[in-house]
N, C-alpha and C positions, 0 to 999 in steps of 0.2 A: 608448522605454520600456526600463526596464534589466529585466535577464533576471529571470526570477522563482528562485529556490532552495528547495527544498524537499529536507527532510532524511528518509530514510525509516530506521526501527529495525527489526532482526531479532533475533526471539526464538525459542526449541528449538529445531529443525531448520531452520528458514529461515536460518538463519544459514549453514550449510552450503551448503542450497540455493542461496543467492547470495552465498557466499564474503564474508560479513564482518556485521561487528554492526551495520552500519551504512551507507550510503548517501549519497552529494548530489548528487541531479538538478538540471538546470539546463533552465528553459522559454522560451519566448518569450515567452510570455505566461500569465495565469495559467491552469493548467490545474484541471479538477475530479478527481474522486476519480478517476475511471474511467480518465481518459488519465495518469493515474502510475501507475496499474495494470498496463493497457496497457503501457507503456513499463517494467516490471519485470518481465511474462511473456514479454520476448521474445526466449526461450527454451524450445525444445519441453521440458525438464524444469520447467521455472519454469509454463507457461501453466497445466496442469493443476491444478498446486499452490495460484491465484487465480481463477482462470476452470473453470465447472462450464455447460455446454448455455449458454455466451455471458451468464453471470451470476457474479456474484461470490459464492464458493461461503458458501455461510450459515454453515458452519461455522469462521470465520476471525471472529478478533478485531481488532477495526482502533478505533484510537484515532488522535487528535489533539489535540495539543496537552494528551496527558492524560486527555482525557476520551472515554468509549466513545463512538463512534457507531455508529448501529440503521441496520438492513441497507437499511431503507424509505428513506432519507433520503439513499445513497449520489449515484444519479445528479443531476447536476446541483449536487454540491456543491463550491462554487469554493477553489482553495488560496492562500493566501498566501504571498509571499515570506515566509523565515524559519518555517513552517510544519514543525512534526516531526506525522510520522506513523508509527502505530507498527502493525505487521501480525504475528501469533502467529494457528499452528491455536487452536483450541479443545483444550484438555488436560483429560483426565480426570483420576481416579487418587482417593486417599481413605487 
């Protein structure tokens, strides 16, 4: 099986946080939402920043492929090669 790729986007301060706009992880296989996670907090600065009491903190915008996805629906959902994922806090402001 060839390696799966998955592209991750950083938006306002995650960008900092993980040094660049942008990201390409590479899997063995296709991983879900939770093990790209995993595998970008793994960093005592970063874990915090996605991981809240070992849940992905409700306040964090997470898209794919464009489209939001609801926080219910995280575990167990598989990525695809070629897959952009995109992770921004939630921003206030008015």
């Amino acid at each position: 099986m060839p390696p799966v790729k998955v592209k991750v986007k950083f938006f306002a301060p995650f960008r900092e946080l993980f040094g660049a706009k942008e990201k390409e992880l590479v899997f063995n296989e296709n991983p879900d939402l939770i093990e790209l996670f995993d595998r970008l907090a793994e960093t005592p600065a970063a874990r915090p920043e996605i991981f809240k009491d070992g849940q992905v903190r409700e306040d964090l915008v997470i898209m794919i492929n464009g489209s939001i996805v609801s926080h219910d629906t995280l575990t167990g959902l598989k990525l695809e090669d070629g897959t952009t994922v995109t992770i921004f806090p939630l921003m206030g402001g008015g």
